[in-house]
Backbone as XML, in Angstrom:
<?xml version="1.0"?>
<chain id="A" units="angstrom">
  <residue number="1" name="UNK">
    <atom name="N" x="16.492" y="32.930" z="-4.946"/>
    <atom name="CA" x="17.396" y="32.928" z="-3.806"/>
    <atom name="C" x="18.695" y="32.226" z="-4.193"/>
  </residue>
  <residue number="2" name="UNK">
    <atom name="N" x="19.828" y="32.707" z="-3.697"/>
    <atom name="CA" x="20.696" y="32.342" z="-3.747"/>
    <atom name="C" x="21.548" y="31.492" z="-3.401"/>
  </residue>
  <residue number="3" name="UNK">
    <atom name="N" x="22.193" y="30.135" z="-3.917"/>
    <atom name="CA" x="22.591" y="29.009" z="-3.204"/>
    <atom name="C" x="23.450" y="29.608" z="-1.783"/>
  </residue>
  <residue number="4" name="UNK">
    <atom name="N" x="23.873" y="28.672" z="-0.917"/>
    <atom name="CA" x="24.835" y="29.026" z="0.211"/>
    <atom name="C" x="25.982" y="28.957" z="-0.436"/>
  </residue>
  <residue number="5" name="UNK">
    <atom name="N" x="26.912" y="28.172" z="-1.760"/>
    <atom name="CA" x="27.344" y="28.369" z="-2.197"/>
    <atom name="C" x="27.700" y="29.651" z="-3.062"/>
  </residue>
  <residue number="6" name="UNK">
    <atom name="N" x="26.672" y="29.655" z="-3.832"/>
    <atom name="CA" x="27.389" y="31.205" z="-4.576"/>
    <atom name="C" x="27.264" y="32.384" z="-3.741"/>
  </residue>
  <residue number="7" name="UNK">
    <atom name="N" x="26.274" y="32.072" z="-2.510"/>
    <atom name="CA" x="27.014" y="33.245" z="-1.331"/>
    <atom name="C" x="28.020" y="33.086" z="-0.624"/>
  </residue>
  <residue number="8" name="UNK">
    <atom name="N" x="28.700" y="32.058" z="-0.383"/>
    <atom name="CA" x="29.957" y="31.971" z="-0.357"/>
    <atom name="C" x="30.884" y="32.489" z="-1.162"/>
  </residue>
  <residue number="9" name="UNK">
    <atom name="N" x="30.589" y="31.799" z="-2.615"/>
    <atom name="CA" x="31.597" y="32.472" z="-3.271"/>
    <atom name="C" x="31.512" y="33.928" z="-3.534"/>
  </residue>
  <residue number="10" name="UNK">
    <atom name="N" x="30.328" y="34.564" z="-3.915"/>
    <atom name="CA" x="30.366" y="36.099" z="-4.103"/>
    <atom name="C" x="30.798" y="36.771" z="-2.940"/>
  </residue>
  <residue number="11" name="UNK">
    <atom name="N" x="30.977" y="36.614" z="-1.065"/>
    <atom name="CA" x="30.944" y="36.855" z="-0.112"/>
    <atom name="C" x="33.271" y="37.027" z="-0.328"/>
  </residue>
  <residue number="12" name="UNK">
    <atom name="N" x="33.646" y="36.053" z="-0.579"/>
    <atom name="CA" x="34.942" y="35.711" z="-0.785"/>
    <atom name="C" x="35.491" y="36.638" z="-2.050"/>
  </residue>
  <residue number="13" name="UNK">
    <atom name="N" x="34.675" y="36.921" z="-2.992"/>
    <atom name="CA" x="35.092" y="37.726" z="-4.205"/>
    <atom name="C" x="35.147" y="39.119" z="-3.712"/>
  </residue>
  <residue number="14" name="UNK">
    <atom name="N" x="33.992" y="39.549" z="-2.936"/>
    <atom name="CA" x="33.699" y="41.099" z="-2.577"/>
    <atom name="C" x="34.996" y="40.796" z="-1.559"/>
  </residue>
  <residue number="15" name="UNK">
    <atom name="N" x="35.365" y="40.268" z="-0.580"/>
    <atom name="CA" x="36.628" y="40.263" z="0.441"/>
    <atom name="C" x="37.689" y="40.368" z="0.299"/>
  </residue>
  <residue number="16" name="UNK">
    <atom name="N" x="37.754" y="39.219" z="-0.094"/>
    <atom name="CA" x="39.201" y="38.776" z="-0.514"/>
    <atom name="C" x="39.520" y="38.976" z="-2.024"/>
  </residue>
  <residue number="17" name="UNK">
    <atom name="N" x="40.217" y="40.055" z="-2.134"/>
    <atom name="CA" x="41.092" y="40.160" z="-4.025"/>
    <atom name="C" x="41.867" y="38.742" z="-4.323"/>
  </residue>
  <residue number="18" name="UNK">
    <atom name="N" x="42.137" y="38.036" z="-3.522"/>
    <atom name="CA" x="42.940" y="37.283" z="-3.977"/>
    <atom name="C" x="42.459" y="36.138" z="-4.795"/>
  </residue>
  <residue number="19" name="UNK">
    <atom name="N" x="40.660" y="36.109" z="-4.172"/>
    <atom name="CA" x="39.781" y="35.541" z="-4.892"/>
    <atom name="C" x="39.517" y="35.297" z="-5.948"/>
  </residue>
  <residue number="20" name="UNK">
    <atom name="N" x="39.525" y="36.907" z="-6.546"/>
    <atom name="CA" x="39.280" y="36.674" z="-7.845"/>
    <atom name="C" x="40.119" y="36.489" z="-9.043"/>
  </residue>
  <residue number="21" name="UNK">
    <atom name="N" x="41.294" y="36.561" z="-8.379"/>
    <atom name="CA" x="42.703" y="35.791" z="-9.169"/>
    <atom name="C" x="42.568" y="34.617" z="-9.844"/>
  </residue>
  <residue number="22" name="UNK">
    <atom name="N" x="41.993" y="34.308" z="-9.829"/>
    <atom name="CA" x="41.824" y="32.492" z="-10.109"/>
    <atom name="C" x="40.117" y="32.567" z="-9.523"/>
  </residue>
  <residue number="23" name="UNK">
    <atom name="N" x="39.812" y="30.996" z="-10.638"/>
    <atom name="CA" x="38.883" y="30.678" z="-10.608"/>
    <atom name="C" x="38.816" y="29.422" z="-9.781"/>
  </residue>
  <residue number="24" name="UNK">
    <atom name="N" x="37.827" y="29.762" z="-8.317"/>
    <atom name="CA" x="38.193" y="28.313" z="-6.926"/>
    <atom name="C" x="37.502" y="27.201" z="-7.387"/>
  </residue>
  <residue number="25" name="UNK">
    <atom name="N" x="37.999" y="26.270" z="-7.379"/>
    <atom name="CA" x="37.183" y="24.706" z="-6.910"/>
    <atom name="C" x="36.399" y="24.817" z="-6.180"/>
  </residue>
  <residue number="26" name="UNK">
    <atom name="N" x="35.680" y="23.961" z="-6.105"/>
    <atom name="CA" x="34.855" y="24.013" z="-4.625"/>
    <atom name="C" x="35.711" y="23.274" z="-3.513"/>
  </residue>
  <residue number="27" name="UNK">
    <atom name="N" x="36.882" y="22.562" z="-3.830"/>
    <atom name="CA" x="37.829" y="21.966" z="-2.986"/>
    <atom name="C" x="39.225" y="22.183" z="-2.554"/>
  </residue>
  <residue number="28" name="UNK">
    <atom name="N" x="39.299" y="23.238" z="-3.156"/>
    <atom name="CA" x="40.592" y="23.626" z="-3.763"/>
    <atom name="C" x="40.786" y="24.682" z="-2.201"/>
  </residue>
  <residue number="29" name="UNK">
    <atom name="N" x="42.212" y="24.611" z="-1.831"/>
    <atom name="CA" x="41.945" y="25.338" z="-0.483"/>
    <atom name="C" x="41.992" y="26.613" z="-0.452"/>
  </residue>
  <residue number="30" name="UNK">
    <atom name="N" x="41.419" y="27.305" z="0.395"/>
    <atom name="CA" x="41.524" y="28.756" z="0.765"/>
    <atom name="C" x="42.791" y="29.232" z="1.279"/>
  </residue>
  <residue number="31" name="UNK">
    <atom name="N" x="43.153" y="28.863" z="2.121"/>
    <atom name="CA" x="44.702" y="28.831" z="2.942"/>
    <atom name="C" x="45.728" y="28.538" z="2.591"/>
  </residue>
  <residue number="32" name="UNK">
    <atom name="N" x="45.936" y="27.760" z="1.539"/>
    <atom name="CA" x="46.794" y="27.526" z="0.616"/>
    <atom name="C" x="46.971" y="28.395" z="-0.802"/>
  </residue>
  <residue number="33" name="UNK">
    <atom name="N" x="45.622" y="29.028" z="-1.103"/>
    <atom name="CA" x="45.646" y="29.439" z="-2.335"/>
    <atom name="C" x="45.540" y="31.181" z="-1.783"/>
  </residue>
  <residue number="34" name="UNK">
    <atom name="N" x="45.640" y="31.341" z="-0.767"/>
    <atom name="CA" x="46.243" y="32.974" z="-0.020"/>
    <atom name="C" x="45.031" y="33.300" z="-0.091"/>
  </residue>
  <residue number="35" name="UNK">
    <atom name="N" x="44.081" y="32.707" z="-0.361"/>
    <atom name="CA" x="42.392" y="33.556" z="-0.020"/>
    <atom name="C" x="41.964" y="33.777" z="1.121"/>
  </residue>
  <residue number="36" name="UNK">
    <atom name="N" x="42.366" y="33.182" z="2.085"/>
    <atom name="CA" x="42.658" y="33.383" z="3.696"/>
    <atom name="C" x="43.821" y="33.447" z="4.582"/>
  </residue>
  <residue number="37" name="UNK">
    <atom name="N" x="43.710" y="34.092" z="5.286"/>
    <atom name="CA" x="44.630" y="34.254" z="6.565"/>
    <atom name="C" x="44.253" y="34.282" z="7.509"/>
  </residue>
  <residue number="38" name="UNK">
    <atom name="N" x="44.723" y="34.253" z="8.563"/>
    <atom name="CA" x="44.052" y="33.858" z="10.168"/>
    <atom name="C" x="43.112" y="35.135" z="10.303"/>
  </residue>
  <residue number="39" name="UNK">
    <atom name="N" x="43.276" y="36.254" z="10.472"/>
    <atom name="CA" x="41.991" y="37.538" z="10.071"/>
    <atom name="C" x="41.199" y="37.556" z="8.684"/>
  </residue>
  <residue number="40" name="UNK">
    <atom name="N" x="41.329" y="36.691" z="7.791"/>
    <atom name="CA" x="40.462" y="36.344" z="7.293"/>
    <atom name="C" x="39.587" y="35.195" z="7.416"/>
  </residue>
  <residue number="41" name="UNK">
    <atom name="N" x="40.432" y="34.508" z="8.569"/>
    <atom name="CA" x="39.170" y="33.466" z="9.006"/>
    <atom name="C" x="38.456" y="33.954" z="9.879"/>
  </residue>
  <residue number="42" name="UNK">
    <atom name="N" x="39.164" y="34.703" z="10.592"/>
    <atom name="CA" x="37.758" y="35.414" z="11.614"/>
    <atom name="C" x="36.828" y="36.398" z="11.082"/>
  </residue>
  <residue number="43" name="UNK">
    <atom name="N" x="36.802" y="37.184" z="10.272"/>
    <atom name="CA" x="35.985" y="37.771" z="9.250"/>
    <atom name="C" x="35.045" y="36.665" z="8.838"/>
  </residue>
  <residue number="44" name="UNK">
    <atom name="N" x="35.539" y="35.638" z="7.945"/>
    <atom name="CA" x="34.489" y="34.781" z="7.570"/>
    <atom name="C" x="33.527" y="33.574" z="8.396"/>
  </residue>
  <residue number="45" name="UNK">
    <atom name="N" x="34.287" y="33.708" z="9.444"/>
    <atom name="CA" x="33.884" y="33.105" z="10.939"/>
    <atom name="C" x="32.184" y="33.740" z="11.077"/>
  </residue>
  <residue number="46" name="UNK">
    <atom name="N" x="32.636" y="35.654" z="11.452"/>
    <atom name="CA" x="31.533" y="36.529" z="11.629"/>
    <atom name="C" x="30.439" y="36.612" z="10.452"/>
  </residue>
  <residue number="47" name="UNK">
    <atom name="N" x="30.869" y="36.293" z="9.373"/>
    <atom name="CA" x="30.255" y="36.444" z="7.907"/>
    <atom name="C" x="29.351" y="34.914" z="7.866"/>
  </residue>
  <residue number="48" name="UNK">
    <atom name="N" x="29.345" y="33.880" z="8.654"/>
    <atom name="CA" x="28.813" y="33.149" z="8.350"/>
    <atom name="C" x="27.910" y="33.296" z="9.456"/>
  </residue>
  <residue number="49" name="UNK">
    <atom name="N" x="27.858" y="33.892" z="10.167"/>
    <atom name="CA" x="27.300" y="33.397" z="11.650"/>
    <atom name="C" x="26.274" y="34.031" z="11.411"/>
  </residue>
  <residue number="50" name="UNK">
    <atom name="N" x="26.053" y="35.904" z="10.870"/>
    <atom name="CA" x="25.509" y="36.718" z="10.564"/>
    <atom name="C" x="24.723" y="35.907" z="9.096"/>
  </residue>
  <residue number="51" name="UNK">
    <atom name="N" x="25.300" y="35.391" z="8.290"/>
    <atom name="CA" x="24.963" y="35.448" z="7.513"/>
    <atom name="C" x="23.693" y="34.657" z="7.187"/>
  </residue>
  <residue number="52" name="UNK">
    <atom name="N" x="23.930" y="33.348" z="7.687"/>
    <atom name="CA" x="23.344" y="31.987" z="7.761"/>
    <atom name="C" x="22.718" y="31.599" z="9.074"/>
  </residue>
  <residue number="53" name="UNK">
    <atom name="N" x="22.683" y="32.770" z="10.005"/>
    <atom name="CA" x="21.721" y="32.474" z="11.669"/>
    <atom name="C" x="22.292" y="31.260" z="11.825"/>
  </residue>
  <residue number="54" name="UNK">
    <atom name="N" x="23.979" y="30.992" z="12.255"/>
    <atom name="CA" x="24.637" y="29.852" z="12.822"/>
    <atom name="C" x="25.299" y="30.140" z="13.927"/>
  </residue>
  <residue number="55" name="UNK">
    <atom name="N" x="25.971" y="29.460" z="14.901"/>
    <atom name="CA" x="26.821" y="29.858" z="15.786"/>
    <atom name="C" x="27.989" y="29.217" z="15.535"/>
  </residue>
  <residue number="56" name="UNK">
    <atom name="N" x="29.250" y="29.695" z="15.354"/>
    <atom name="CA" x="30.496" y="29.140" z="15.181"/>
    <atom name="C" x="31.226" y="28.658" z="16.520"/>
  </residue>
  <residue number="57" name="UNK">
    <atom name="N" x="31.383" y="27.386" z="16.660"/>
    <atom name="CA" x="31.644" y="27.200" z="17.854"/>
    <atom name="C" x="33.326" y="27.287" z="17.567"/>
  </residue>
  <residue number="58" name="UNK">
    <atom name="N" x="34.346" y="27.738" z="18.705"/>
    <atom name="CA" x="35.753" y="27.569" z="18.317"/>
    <atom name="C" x="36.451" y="26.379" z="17.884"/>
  </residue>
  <residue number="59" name="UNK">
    <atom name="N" x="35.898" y="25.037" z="18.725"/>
    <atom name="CA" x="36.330" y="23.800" z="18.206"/>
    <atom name="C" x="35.920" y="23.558" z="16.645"/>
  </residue>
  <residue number="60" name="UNK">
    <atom name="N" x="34.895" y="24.502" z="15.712"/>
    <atom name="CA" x="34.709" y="23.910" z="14.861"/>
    <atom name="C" x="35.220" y="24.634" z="13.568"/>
  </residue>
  <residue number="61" name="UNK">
    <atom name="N" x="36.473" y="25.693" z="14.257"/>
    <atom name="CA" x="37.147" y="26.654" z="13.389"/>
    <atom name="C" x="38.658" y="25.181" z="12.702"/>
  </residue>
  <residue number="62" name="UNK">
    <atom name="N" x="37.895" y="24.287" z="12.076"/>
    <atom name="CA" x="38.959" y="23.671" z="11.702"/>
    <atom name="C" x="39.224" y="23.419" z="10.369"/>
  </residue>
  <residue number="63" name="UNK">
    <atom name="N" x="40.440" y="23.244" z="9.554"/>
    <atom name="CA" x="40.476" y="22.985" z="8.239"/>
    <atom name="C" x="39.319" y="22.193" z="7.041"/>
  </residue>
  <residue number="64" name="UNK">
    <atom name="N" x="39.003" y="20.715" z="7.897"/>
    <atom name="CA" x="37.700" y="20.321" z="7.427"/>
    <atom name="C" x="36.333" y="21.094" z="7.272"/>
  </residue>
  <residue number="65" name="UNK">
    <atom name="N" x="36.335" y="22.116" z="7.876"/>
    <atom name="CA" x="35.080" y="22.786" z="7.490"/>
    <atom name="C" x="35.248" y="24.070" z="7.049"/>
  </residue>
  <residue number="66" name="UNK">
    <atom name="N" x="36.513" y="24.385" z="6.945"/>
    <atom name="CA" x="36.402" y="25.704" z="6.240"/>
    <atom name="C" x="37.657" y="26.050" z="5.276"/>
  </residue>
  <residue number="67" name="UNK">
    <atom name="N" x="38.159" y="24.949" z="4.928"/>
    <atom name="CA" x="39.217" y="25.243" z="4.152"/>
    <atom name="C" x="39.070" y="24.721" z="2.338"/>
  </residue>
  <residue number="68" name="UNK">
    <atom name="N" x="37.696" y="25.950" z="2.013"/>
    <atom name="CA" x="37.406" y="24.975" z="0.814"/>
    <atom name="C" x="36.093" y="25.845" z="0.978"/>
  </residue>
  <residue number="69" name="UNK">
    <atom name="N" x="35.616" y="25.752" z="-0.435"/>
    <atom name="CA" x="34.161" y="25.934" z="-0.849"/>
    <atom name="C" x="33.088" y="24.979" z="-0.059"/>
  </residue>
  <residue number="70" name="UNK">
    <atom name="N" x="33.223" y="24.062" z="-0.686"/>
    <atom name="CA" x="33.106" y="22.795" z="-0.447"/>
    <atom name="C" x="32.677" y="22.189" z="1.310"/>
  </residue>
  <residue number="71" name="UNK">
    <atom name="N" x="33.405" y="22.765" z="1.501"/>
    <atom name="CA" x="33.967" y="22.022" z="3.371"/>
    <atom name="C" x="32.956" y="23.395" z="3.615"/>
  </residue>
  <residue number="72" name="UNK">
    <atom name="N" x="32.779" y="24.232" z="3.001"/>
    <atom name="CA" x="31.932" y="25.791" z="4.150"/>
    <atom name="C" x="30.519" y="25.067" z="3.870"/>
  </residue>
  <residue number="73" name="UNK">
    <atom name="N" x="30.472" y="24.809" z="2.689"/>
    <atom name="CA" x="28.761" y="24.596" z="1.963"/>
    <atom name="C" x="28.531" y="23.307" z="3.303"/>
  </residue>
  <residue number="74" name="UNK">
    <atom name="N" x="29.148" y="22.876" z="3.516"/>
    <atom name="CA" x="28.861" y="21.853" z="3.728"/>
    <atom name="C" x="28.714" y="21.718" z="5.351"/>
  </residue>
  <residue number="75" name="UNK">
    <atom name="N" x="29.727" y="22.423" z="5.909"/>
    <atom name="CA" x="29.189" y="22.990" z="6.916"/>
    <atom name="C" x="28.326" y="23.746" z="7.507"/>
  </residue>
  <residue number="76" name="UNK">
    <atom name="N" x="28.254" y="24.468" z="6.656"/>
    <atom name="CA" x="27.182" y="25.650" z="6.940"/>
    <atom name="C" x="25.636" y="24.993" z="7.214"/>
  </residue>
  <residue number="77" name="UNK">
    <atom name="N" x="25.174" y="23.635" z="6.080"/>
    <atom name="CA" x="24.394" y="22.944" z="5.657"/>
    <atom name="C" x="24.299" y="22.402" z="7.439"/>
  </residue>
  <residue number="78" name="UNK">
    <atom name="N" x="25.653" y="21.814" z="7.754"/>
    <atom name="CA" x="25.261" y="20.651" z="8.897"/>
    <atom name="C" x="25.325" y="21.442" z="10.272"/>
  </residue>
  <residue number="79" name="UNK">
    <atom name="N" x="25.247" y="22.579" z="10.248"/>
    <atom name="CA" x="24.640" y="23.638" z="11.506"/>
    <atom name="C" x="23.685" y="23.963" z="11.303"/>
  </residue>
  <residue number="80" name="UNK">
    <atom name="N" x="23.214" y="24.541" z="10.006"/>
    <atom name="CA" x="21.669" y="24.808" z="9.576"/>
    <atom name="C" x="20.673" y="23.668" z="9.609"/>
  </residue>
  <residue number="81" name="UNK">
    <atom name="N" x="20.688" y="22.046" z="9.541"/>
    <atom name="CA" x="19.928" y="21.304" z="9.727"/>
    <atom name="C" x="19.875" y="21.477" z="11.171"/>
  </residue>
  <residue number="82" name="UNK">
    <atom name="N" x="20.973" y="21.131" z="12.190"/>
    <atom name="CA" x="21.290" y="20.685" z="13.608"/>
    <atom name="C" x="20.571" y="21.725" z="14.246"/>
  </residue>
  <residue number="83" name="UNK">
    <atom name="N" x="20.407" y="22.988" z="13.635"/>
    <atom name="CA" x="19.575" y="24.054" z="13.997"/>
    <atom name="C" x="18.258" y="23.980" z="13.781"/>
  </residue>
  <residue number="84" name="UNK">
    <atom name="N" x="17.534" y="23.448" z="12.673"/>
    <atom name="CA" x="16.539" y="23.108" z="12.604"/>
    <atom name="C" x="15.810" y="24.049" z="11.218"/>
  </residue>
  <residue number="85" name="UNK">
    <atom name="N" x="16.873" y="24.797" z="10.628"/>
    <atom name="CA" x="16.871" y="26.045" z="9.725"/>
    <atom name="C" x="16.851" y="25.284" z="8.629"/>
  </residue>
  <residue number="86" name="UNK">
    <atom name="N" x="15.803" y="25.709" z="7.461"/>
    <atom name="CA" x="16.056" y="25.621" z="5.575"/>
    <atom name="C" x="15.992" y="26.829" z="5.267"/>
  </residue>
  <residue number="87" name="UNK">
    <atom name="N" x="16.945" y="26.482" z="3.881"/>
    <atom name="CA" x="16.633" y="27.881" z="3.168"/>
    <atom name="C" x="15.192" y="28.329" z="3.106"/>
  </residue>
</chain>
């Protein structure tokens, strides 16, 4: 099985071309580095929700949790515990 990470990242490679321009950090930003745009945050909004049985709440569409490898893994992680979900 596949980390939530490298489904992140393979999820961002198949999407976004801009992805695979460069090789991401896990910290390095999305929004800054043109791998997102506001319709690409809502795409990856739906891509996580589907993906990972989470609910994206709107207050939690914020830079700290999704602007970054890093900040998604990590989020994704602290809805999936709060949910009660393991891999």
């Amino acid at each position: 099985m596949q980390s939530i990470e490298q489904r992140v990242r393979k999820f961002l490679r198949e999407t976004f071309p801009v992805a695979n321009e460069t090789e991401l950090t896990a910290e390095q930003s999305l929004l800054e580095s043109g791998v997102l745009d506001s319709i690409g945050v809502l795409n990856l909004m739906t891509w996580l929700e589907r993906e990972f049985a989470i609910y994206v709440e709107d207050h939690e569409v914020v830079p700290e949790n999704i602007d970054g490898i890093g900040a998604l893994v990590r989020y994704v992680e602290s809805k999936r515990a709060e949910a009660g979900l393991t891999e």
